[in-house]
DRENVOMI-712631 format. One line per 2 residues: number of its first residue (from 1); their letters; for each residue x, y, z of C-alpha. Coordinates in pm, 1 decimal, decimal comma. Example, Ala and Ser with C-alpha at 12.3 -4.5 7.8 and 13.67 -1.06 7.14 Angstrom:
BEGIN
1	as	1230,0:-450,0:780,0 ~ 1367,0:-106,0:714,0
This chain:
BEGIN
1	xx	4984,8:246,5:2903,5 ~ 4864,1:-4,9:2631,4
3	xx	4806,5:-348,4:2730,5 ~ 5045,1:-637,7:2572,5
5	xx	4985,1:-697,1:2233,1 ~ 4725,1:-393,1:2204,5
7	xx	4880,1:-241,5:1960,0 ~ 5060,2:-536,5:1792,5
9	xx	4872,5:-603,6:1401,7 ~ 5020,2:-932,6:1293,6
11	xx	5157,0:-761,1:926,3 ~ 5295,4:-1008,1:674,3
13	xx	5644,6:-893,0:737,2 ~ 5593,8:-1055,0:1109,2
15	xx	5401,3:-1376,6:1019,2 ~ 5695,0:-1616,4:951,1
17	xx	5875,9:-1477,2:1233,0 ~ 5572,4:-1501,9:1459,2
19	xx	5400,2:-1811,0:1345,5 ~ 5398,3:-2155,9:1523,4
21	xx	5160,2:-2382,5:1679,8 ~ 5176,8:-2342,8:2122,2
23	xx	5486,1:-2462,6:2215,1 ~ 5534,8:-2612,4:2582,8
25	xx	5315,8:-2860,9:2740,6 ~ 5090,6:-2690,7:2863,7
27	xx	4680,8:-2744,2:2864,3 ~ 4645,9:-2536,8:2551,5
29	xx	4991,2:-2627,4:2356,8 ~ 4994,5:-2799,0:2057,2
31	xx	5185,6:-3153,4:2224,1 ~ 4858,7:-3148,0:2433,5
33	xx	4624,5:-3080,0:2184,9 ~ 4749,6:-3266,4:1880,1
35	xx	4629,9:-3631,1:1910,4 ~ 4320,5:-3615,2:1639,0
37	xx	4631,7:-3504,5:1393,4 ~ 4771,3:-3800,0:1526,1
39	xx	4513,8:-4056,1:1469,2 ~ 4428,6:-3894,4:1125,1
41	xx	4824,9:-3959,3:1002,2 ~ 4752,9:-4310,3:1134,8
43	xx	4478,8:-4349,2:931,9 ~ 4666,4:-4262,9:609,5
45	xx	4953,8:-4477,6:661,9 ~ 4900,0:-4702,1:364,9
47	xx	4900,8:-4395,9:151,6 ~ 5244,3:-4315,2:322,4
49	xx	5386,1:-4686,8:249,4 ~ 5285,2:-4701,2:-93,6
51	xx	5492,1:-4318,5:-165,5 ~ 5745,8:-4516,4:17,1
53	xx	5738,4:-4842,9:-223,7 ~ 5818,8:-4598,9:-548,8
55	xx	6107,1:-4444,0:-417,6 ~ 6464,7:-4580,5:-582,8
57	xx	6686,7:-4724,6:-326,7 ~ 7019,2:-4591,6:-346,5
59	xx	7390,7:-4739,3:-237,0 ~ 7382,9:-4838,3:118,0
61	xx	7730,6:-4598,7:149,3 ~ 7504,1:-4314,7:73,5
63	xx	7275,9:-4221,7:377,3 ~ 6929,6:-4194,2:324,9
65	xx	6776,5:-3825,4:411,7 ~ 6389,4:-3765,2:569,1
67	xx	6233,2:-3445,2:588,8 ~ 5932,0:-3360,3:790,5
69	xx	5839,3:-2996,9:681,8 ~ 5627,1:-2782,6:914,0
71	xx	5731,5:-3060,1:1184,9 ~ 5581,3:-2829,9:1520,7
73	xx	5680,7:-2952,6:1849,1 ~ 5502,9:-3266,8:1932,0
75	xx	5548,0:-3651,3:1944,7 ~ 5350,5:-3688,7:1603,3
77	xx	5659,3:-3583,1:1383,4 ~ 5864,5:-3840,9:1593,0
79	xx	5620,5:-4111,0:1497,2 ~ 5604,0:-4045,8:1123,9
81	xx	6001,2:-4023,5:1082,4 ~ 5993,4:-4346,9:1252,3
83	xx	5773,2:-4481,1:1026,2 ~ 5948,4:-4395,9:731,2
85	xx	6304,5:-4514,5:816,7 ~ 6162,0:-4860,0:993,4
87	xx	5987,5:-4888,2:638,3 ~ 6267,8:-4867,1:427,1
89	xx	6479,3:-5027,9:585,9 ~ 6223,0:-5316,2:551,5
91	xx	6269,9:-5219,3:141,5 ~ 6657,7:-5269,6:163,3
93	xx	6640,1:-5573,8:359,7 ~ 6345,2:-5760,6:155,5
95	xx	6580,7:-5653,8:-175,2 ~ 6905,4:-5817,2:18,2
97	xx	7046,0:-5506,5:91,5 ~ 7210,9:-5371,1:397,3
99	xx	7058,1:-5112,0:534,0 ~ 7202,4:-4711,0:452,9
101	xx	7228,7:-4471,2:783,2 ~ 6952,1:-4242,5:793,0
103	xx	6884,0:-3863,9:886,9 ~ 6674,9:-3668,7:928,6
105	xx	6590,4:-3300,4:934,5 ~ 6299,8:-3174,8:1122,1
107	xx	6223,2:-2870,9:951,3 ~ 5996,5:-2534,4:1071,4
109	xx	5959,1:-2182,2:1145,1 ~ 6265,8:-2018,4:1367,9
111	xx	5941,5:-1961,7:1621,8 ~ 5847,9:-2313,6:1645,4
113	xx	5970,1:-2488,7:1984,6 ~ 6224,5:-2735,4:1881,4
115	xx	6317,5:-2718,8:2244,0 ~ 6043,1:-2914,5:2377,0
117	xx	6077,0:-3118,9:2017,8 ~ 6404,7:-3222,2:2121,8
119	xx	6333,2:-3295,4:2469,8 ~ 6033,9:-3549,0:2366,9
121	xx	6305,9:-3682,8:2099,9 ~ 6458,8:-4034,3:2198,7
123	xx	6785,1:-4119,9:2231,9 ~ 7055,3:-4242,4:1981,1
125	xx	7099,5:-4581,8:1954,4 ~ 7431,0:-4659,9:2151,2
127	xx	7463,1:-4310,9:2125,5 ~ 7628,2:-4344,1:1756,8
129	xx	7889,7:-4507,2:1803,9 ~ 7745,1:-4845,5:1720,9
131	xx	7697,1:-5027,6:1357,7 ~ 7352,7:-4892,0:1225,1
133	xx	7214,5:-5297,0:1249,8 ~ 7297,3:-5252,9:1591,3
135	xx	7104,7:-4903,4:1599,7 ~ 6831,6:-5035,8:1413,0
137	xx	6774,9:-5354,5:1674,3 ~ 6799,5:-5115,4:1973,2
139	xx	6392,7:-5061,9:2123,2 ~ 6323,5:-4747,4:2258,8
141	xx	6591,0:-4530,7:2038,9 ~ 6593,5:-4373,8:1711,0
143	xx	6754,3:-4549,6:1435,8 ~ 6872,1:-4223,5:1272,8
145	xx	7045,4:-3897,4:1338,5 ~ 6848,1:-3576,8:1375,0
147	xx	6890,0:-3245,3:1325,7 ~ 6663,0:-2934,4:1312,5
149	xx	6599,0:-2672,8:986,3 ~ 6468,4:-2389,5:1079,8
151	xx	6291,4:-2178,9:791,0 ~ 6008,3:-2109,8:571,8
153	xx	5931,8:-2390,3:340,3 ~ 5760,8:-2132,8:69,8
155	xx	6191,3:-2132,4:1,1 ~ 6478,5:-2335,9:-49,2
157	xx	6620,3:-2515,8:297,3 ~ 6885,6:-2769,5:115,1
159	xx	7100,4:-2822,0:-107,3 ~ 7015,6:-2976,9:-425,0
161	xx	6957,9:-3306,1:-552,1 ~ 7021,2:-3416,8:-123,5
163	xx	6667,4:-3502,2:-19,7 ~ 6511,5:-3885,4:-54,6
165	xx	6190,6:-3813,8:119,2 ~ 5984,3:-3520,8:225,1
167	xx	5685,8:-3557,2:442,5 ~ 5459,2:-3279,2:512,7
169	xx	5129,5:-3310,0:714,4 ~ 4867,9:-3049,4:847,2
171	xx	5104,9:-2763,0:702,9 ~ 5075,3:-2664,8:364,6
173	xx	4717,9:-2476,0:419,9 ~ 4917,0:-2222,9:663,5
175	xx	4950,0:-1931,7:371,8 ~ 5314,4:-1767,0:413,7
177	xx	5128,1:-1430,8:435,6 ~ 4751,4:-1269,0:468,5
179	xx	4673,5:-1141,3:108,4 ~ 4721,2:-759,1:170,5
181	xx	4376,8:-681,8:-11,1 ~ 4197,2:-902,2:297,3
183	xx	4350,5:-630,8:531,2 ~ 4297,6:-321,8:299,5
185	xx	3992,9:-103,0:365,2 ~ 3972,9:19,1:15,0
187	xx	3935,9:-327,7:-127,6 ~ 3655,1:-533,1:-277,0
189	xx	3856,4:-837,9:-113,8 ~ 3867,0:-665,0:293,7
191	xx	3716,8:-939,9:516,1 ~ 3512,8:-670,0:748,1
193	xx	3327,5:-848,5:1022,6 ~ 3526,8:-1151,9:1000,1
195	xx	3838,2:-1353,0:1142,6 ~ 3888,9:-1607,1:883,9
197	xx	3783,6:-1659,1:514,9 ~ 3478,5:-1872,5:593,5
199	xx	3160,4:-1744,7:492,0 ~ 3329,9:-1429,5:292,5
201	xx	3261,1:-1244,8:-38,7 ~ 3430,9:-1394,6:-353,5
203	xx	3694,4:-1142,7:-395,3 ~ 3797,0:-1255,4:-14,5
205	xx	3804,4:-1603,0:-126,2 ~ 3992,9:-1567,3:-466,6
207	xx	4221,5:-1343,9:-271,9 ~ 4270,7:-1680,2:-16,0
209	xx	4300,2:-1866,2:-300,3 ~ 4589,0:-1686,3:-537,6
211	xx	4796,0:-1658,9:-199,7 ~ 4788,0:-2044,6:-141,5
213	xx	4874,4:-2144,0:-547,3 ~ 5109,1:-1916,7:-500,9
215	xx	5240,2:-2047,9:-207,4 ~ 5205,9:-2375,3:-329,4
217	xx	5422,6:-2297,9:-636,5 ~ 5746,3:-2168,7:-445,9
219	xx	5707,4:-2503,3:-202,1 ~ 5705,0:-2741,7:-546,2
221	xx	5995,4:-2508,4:-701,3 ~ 6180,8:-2501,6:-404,1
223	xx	6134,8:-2887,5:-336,9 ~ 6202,7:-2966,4:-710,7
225	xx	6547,6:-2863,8:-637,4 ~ 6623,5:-3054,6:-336,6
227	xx	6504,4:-3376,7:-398,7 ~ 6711,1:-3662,7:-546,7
229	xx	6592,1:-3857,3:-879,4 ~ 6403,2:-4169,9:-770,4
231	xx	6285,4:-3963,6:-433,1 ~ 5899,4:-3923,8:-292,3
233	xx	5725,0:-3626,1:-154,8 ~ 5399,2:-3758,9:45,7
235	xx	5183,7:-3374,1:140,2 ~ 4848,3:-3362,6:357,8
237	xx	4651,3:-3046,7:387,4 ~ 4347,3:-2968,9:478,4
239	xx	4130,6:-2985,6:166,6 ~ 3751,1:-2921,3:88,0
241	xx	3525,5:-3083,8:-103,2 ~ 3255,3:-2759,3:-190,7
243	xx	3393,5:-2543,7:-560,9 ~ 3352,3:-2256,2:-343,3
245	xx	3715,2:-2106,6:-171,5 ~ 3496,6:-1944,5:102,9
247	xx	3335,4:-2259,2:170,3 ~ 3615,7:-2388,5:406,3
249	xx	3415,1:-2708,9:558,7 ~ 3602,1:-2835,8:872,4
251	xx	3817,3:-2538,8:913,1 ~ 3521,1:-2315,0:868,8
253	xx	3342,5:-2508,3:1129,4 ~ 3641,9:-2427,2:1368,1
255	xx	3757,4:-2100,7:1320,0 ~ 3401,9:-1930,6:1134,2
257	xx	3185,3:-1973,6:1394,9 ~ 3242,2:-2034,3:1758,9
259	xx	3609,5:-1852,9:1729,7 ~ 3447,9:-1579,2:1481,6
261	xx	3174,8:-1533,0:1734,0 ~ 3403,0:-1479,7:2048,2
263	xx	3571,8:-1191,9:1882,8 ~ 3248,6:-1060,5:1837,3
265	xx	3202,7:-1051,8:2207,8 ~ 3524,7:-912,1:2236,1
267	xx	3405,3:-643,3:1997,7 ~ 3040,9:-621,2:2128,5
269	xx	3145,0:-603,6:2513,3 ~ 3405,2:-338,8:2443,8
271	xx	3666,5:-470,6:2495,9 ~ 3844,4:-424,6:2121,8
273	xx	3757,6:-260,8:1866,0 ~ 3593,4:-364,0:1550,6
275	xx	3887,4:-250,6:1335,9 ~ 4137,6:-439,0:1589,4
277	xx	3912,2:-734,4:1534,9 ~ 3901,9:-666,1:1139,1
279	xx	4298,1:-602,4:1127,9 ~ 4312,7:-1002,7:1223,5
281	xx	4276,5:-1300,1:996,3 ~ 4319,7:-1649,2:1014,3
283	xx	4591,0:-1728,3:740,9 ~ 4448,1:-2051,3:659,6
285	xx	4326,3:-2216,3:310,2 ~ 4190,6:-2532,3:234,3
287	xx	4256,1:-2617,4:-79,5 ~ 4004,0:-2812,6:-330,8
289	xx	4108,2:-3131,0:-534,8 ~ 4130,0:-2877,0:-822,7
291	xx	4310,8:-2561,9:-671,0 ~ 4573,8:-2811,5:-554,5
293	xx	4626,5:-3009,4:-928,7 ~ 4616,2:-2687,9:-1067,6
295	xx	4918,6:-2565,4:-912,0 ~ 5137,4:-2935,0:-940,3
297	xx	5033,4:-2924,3:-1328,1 ~ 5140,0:-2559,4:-1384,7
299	xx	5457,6:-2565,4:-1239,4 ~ 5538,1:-2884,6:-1400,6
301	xx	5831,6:-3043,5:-1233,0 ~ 5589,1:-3338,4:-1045,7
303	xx	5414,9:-3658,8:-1110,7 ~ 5172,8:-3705,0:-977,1
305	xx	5106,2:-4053,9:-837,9 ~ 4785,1:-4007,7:-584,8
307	xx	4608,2:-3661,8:-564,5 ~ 4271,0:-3712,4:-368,2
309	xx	4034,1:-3609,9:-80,8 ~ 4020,7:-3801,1:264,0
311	xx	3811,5:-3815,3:492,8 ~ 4000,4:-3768,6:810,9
313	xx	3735,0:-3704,0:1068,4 ~ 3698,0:-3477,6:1392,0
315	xx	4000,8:-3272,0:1539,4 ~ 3809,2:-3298,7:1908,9
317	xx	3928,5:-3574,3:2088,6 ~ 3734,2:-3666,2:2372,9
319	xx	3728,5:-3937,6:2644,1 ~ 3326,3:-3813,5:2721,2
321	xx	3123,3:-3752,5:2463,7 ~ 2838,7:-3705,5:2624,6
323	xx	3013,0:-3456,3:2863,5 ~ 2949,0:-3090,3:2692,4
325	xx	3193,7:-2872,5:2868,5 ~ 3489,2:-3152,1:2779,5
327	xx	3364,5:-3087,5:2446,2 ~ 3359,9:-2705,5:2514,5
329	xx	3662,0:-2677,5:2640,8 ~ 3851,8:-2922,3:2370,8
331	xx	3741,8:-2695,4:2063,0 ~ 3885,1:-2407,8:2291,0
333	xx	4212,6:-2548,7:2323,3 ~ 4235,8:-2701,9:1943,7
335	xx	4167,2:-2335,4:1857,2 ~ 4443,0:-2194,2:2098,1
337	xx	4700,2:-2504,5:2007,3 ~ 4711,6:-2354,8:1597,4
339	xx	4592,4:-1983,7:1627,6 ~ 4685,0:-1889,1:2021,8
341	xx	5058,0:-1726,9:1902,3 ~ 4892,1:-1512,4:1702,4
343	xx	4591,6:-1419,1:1933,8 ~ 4845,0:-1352,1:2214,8
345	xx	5039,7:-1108,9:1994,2 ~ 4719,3:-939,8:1811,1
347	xx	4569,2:-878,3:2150,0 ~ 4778,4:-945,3:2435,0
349	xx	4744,2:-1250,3:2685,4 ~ 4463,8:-1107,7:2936,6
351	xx	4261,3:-1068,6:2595,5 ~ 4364,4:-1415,5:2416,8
353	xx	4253,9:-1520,7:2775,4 ~ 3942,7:-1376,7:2763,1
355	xx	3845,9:-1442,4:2346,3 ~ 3956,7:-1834,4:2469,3
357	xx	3698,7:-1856,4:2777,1 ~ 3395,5:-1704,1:2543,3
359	xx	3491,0:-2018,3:2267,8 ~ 3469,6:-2241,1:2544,6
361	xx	3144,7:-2145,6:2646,9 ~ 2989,6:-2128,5:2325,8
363	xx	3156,3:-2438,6:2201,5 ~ 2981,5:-2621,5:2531,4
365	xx	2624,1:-2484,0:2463,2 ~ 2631,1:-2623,2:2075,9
367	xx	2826,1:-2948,3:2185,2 ~ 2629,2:-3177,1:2045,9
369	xx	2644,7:-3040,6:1715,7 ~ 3003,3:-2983,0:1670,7
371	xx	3057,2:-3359,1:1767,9 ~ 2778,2:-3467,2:1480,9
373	xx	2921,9:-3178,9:1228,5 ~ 3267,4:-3134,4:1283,0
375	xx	3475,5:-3365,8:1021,9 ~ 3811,0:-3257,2:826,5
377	xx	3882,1:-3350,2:485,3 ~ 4266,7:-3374,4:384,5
379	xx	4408,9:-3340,2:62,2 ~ 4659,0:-3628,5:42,0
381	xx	4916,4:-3594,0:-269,4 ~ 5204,0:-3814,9:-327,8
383	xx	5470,9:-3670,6:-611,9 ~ 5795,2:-3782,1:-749,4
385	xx	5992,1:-3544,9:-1043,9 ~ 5918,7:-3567,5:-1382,1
């Protein structure tokens, strides 16, 4: 009998269903693994604020609605929704307004764990039953009532004109499906030999590419819908800074070498095939400056107000530096926080196991090197309508 997830090819009609970052807390989940995230929205908080300081402040009747798109399951979503409402409510009061209620939605795939979301969520202010100044003065709770949205932000998830804010960070490079001419053996654009788009031919890359503006034009049109006049729509992705789409810096660093190299193992040990290994591809793109403006300028329904690169730094988080298998064994688990869910179900568990170990090991021997070369670069776009 076939193993787990032997015969499981992660198709496009799967991928939304399927895709999430590793719920639980476990050593390998994404609430485990997600602090460099973390410290990189920290370090574009003024970027945030000043999105914030354009938006129109409405009636205080009227509540004021966040959205944090591709939210996953960790504390970091928690933090930024906090951020927002605690600075707005600064806004209202400095203008000698009382503060509106707030919401907000915390918006992802059905296969993302809200559960453990939820659980890390605090409590309600006098559990609502309070004034909201009373809410708002209350340490240790949310100022704001919560709900989740599950569903693919490629589509429409409210209703229109009913949206003041939208926040989305370290989401919009997922694609909502691998271009089927990556995964077809009869095309100048199949990514043979390879796990991700880093490193490919250009027909691979403009095949990346095409998927994510197209992506990236049903998220505006969709969002152009939803938010109110006088509302703010602060995105982070992971960007690049080289012309070339197979050129995928940072992300190439993580998931085209180390992670390609495993599956070559995998391949080279016996233990899959090298069509099973073919069939699977990271759907990930980082965007350049220019793929990006081309998209917001084409569909036409944004300002923009800040479109640039950042340099956000490492995703490895370590406590030793000098320590190689800490090193090792935190690119591992960074890799298995974002891409594990799909491993597990293109391979099975013993395998994902096994392809997980051999990153680890690899990732300890070059340690050194991924410390000194490893660095992300964001795109960082702030947008109000037209």
């Amino acid at each position: 009998m076939a193993s787990k997830g032997e015969n499981v090819v992660v198709s496009n009609m799967k991928l939304e269903k399927l895709l999430s970052m590793k719920g639980g807390n476990g050593e390998g989940s994404y609430a485990n693994n997600s602090q460099a995230q973390a410290l990189h929205a920290r370090s574009m908080l003024h970027l945030l604020e000043e999105a914030l300081d354009s938006v129109h402040l409405n009636s205080p009747e009227v509540p004021f609605v966040v959205v944090d798109l591709g939210c996953s399951c960790g504390n970091n979503t928690i933090y930024i929704i906090d951020v927002i409402v605690k600075h707005m409510i600064k806004r209202y009061e400095s203008s000698g307004y009382e503060p509106p209620e707030f919401s907000a939605f915390f918006s992802d795939l059905p296969s993302n764990d809200f559960n453990t979301l939820f659980q890390l969520l605090p409590p309600l202010a006098n559990n609502g039953v309070s004034s909201m100044e009373e809410c708002l003065s209350s340490n240790g709770h949310r100022s704001y009532f919560a709900a989740g949205v599950p569903g693919s932000f490629y589509r429409r998830l409210f209703p229109a004109r009913s949206i003041d804010v939208f926040h989305s960070a370290f989401s919009l490079h997922w694609l909502s499906q691998m271009p089927e001419t990556v995964l077809d053996r009869r095309s100048m654009a199949y990514n043979k030999g390879r796990v991700f788009i880093h490193g490919a031919n250009e027909s691979t890359g403009n095949a990346y590419k095409k998927q994510f503006q197209t992506d990236l034009a049903r998220f505006l049109s969709a969002r152009s819908i939803e938010m109110k006049r006088g509302g703010s729509m602060f995105l982070v992705c992971l960007g690049r800074t080289s012309v070339d789409p197979s050129d995928q810096g940072g992300a190439g660093l993580l998931f085209g070498t180390h992670f390609q190299d495993a599956w070559n193992d995998l391949v080279q040990e016996g233990l899959i095939s090298s069509e099973k290994r073919d069939n699977f591809n990271i759907p990930v793109y980082a965007p350049s400056l220019q793929d990006f403006k081309e998209v917001v300028e084409a569909d036409g329904s944004f300002t923009i107000n800040k479109l640039e690169v950042f340099k956000g730094g490492s995703p490895l988080v370590v406590t030793r530096p000098d320590d190689a298998k800490e090193v090792g064994r935190a690119l591992a688990n960074s890799c298995r926080s974002v891409s594990g869910v799909l491993v597990d179900a293109h391979i099975g568990d013993k395998l994902s196991e096994e392809l997980f170990l051999r990153v680890e090991h690899r990732a300890t021997s070059h340690a050194k090197e991924l410390l000194e070369q490893l660095q992300f670069f964001h795109i960082v776009a702030s947008l109000s309508l037209a």
